[in-house]
C-alpha positions as CSV (number, residue, x, y, z in Angstrom):
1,X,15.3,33.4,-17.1
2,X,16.8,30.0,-16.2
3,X,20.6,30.0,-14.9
4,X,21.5,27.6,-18.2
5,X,20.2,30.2,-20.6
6,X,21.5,33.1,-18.8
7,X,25.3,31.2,-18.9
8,X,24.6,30.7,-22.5
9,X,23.7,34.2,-23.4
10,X,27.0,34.9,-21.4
11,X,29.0,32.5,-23.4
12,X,27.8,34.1,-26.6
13,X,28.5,37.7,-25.4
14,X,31.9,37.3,-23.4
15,X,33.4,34.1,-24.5
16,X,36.4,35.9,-26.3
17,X,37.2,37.4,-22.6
18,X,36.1,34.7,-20.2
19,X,39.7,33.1,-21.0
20,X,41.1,36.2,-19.2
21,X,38.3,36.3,-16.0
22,X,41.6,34.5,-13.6
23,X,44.3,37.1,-14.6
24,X,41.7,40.1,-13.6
25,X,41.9,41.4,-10.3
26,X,38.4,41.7,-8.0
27,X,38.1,45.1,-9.7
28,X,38.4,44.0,-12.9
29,X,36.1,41.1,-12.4
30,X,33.5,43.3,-11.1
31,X,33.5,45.9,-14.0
32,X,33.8,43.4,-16.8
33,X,30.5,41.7,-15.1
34,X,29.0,45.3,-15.0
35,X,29.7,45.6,-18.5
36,X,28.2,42.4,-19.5
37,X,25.1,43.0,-17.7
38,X,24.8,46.8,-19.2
39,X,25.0,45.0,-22.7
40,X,22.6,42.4,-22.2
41,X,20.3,45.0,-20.7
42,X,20.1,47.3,-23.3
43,X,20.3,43.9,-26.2
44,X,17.9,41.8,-24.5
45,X,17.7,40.3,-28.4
46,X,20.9,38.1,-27.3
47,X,19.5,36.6,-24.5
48,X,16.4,35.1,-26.4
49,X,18.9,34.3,-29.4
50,X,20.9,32.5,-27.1
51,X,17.9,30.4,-25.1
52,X,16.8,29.5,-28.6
53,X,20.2,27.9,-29.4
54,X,20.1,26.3,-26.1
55,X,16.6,24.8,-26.7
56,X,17.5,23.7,-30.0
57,X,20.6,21.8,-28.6
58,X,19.0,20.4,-26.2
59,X,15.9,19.2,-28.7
60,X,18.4,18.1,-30.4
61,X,20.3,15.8,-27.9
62,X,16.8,14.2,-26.3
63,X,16.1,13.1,-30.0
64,X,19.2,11.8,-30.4
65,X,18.8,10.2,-27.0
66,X,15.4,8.7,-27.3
67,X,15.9,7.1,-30.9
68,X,18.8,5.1,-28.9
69,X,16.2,4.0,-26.7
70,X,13.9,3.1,-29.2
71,X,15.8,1.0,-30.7
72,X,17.5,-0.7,-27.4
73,X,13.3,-1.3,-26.8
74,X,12.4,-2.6,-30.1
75,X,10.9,-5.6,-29.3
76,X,8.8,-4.6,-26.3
77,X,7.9,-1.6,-28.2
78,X,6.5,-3.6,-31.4
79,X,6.5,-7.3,-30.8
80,X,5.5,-7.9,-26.8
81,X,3.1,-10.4,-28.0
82,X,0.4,-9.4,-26.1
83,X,-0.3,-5.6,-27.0
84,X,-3.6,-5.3,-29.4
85,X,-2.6,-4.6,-32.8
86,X,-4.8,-2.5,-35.2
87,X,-4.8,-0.5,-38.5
88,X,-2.6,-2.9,-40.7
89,X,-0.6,-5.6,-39.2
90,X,1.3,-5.2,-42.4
91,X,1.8,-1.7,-42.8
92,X,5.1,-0.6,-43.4
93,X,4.9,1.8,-40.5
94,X,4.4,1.0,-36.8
95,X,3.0,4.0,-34.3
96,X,2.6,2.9,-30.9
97,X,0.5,4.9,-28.6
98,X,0.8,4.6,-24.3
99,X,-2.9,5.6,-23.1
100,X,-5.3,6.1,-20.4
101,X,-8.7,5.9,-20.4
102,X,-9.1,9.1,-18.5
103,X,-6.8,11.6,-20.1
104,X,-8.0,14.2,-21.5
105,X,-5.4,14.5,-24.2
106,X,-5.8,10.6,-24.8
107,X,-9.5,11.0,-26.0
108,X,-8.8,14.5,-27.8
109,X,-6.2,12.4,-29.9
110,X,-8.4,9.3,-30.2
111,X,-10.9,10.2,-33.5
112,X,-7.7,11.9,-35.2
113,X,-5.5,8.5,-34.9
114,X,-8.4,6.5,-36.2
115,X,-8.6,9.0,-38.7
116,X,-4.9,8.7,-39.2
117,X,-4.8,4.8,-39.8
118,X,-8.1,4.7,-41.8
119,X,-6.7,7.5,-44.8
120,X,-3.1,6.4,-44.9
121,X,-4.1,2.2,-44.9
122,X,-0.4,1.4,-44.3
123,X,0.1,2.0,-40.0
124,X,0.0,-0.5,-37.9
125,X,-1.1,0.9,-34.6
126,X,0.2,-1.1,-31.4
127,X,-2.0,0.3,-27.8
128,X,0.0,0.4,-24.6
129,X,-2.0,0.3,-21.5
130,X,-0.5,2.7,-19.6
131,X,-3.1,3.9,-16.7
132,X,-1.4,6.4,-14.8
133,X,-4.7,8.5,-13.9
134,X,-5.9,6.5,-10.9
135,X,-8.4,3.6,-9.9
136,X,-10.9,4.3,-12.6
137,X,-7.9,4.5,-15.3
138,X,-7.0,0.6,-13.7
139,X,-10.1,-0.2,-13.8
140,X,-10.3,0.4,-17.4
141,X,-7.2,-0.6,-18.6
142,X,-7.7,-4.1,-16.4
143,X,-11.2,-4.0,-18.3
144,X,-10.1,-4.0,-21.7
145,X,-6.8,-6.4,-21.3
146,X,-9.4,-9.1,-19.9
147,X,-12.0,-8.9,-22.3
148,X,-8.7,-9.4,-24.9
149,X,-8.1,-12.6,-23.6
150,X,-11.5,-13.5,-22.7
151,X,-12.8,-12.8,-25.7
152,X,-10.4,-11.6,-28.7
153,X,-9.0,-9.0,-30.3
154,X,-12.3,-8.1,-31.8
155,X,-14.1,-7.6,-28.8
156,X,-10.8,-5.7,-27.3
157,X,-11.4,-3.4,-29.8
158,X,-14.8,-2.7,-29.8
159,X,-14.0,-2.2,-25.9
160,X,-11.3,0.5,-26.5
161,X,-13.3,2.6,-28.6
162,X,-16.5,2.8,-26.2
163,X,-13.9,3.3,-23.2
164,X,-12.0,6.5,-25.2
165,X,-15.5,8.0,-25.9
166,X,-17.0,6.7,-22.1
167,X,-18.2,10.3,-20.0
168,X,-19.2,8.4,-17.0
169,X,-17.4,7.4,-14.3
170,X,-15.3,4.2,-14.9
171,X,-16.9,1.4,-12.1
172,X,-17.6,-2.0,-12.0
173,X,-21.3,-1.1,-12.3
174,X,-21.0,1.1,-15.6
175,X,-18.5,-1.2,-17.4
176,X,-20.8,-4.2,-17.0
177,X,-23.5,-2.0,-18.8
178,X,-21.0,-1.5,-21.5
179,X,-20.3,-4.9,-22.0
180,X,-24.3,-5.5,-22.3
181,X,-24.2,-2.4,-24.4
182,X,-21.7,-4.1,-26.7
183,X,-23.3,-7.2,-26.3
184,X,-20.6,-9.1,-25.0
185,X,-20.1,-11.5,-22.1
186,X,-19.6,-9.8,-19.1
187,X,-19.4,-12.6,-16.7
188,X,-16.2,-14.0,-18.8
189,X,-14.4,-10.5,-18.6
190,X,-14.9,-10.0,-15.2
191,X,-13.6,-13.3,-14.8
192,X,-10.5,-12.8,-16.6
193,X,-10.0,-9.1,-15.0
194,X,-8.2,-11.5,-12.2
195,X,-6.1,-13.2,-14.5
196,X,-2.9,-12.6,-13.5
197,X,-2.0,-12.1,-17.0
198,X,-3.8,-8.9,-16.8
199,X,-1.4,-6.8,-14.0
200,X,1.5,-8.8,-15.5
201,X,1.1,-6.4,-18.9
202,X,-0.1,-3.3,-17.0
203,X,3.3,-3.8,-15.0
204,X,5.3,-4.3,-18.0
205,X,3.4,-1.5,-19.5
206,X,5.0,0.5,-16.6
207,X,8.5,-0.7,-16.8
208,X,9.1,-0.2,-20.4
209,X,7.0,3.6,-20.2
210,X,10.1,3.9,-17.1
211,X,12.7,2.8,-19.1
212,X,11.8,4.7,-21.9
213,X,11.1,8.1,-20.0
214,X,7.6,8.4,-20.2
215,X,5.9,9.7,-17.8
216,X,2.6,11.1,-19.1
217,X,-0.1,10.5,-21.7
218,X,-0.8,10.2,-24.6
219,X,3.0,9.1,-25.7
220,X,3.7,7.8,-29.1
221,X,6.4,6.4,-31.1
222,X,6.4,6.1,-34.4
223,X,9.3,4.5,-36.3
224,X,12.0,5.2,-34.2
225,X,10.8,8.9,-33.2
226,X,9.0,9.2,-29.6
227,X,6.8,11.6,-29.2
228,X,5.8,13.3,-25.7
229,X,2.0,14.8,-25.7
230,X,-0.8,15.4,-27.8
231,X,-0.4,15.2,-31.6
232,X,-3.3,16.9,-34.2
233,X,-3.6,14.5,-36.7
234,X,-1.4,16.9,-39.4
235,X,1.6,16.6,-37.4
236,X,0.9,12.7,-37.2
237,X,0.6,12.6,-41.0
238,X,3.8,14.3,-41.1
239,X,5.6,12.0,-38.8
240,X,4.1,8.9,-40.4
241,X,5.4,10.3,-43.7
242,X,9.0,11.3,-42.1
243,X,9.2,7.7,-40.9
244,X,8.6,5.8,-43.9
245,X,10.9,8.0,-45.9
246,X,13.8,6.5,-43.3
């Protein structure tokens, strides 16, 4: 039981005589706290009422809080001019999603986005590389931001895909088989992996995740709604829908 929850549960209880607490003498103090605790002990009910008004608030106020951000971080959110765009650049409802490579979460969510943007026809989906898992997650992000400029969007995508369904370790040995895999040129990715281009986004990546209070992955934001964790696609659907009713 946190100290914020167990002042709230006291508010809820006591508040008509916490105005008198400084006219009570020591004794007075001590049996009115006596009292309280008795009654919370034998209605533990109020404490777990109170915590669930407290969380609400609180749920509440970070909403609040991050759509202000959202929207002070429009234009890096959905117009950096150098994030991949997918789905439909047109569609009437923009999700971005902040990824690595390696997360767990990230590749769990992966076949239910695509699922996501292939039913509903109308999202345009916007990737932030946002590695955050160590050297391999770099390495893979670096990767797939080269072959982007190297080679396109198309080939970018067809790079993201095998990297979110990749089991082997990320090195500079395994991604050259996937670019042979893929069939695409791996001599003019690796050459652009030291384009400084490349750790210019990843840093900006970085920044905006700091400025925006992320801090893990996957991370999504869809209209002006960010969302913190994995998502099954239902709950995607739902936002999506939320968000183009705004």
């Amino acid at each position: 039981m946190t100290r914020l929850a167990l002042a709230a549960a006291f508010t809820l209880t006591a508040a008509p005589a916490a105005a008198d607490l400084l006219d009570m003498s020591a004794e007075e103090r001590e049996a009115f706290r006596s009292e309280v605790r008795a009654y919370l002990l034998d209605n533990p009910e109020v404490l777990m009422e109170a915590i669930g008004v407290l969380e609400s608030q609180q749920a509440e106020a970070q909403a609040e809080a991050d759509v202000a951000l959202v929207r002070d971080h429009a234009t890096a959110l959905f117009d950096d001019g150098y994030s991949w765009v997918g789905g439909n650049p047109e569609g009437d409802v923009t999700m971005v999603e902040f990824l690595d490579y390696r997360c767990g979460y990230c590749r769990r969510a992966y076949p239910e986005v695509e699922s996501l943007v292939e039913k509903d026809g109308d999202v345009r989906l916007i990737v932030k590389e946002f590695p955050i898992l160590g050297e391999q997650s770099l390495l893979a992000s670096r990767f797939a931001i080269a072959t982007r400029i190297a080679l396109g969007d198309e080939a970018y995508e067809q790079v993201h895909d095998a990297l979110m369904t990749m089991r082997a370790d990320v090195t500079e040995q395994s991604l050259g088989r996937l670019a042979e895999d893929l069939e695409l040129d791996g001599e003019a990715i690796e050459a652009a992996m030291d384009d400084p281009q490349v750790a210019a986004e990843i840093a900006a990546n970085h920044a905006l995740a700091e400025s925006l209070g992320i801090s893990g992955t996957p991370t999504f934001v869809v209209g002006d709604q960010l969302l913190r964790g994995y998502m099954p696609l239902e709950a995607m659907a739902q936002v999506v829908e939320q968000a183009r009713a705004d």
